[in-house]
C-alpha positions, -999 to +999 in steps of 0.1 A: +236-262-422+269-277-407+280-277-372+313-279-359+325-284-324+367-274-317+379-288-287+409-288-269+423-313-249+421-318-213+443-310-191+476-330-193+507-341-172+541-328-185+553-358-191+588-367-174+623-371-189+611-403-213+578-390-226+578-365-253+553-341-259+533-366-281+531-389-258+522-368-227+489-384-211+455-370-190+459-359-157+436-366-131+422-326-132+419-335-170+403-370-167+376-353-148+371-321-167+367-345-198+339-367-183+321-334-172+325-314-207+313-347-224+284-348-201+278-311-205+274-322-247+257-348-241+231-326-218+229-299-247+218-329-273+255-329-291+256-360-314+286-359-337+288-378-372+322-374-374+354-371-349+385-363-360+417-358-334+450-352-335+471-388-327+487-374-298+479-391-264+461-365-248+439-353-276+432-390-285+425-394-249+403-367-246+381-373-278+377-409-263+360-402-230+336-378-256+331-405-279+319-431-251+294-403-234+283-395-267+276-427-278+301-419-309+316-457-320+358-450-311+364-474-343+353-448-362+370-421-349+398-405-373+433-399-365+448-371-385+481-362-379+480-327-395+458-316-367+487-321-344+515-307-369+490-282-388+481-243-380+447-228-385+450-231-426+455-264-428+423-276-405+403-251-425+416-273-456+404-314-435+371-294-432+369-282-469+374-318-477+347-337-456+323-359-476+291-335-471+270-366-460+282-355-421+263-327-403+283-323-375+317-328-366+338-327-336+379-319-339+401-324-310+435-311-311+458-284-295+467-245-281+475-226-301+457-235-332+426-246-322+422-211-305+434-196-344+412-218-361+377-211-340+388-174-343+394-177-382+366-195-388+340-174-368+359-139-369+352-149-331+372-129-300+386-160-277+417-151-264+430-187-255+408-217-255+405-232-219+424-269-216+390-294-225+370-261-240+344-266-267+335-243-293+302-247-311+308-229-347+276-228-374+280-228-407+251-220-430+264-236-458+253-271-476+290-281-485+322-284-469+343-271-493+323-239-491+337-232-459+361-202-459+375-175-427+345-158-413+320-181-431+310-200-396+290-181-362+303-185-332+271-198-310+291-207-279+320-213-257+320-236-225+350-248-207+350-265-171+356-236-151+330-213-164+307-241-144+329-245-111 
């Protein structure tokens, strides 16, 4: 059994005329809505083996407020910049290629593929994946590189205002 978690980003500012998109940093609503999804995890028992974001500020930001709740070392936490520049087919191939020794995994990146990818992996329904929303996906599988479209179940969806 693997375990996947897809999360977007928090909530970010839009950056003014010398930050680019890459660059664009937390807001305050986003700062907050981090701590409390992390929290929420962190309630629910969530202990990742491996975290993976995009390199972009606000997804790197974002998966580094998760990975001091959930006790997740940030040294260890992997960059990838395909999960910034990639669509749903290309995160399906980083999972494929994950050494099988981690159980559960947490990705951080952005709208719209992260919506594309839980949907594609689940067959799941979400229409657009909240700013800082986490998908739990189950795979009943023994190997990464088993994991194809529809092979995962979507168990469930949070996102901060579903608790407001």
């Amino acid at each position: 059994m693997k375990t996947i978690y897809v999360v977007r980003h928090a909530k970010a500012g839009l950056g003014g005329a010398h930050t680019g998109d890459f660059d664009r940093k937390l807001d305050e609503v986003g700062l907050k809505a981090a701590h409390f999804m992390a929290e929420l995890l962190e309630e629910k028992g969530v202990v990742p083996e491996l975290v993976l974001a995009s390199p972009a500020q606000r997804a790197l930001s974002t998966a580094g407020i998760f990975c001091d709740i959930l006790g997740y070392p940030k040294e260890r936490l992997e960059t990838r910049m395909e999960i910034y520049e990639g669509g749903a087919g290309r995160l399906l191939t980083i999972l494929q290629e994950i050494a099988d020794t981690s159980k559960t995994v947490m990705l951080f990146g952005h709208n719209p593929t992260m919506t594309s990818f839980s949907n594609l992996l689940s067959e799941g329904d979400i229409d657009s994946l909240a700013t800082c929303g986490v998908v739990r996906i189950d795979l009943d599988l023994e190997m990464w590189r088993e994991v194809r479209p529809g092979s995962g179940k979507l168990v469930w969806y949070e996102f901060p205002k579903k608790h407001q």
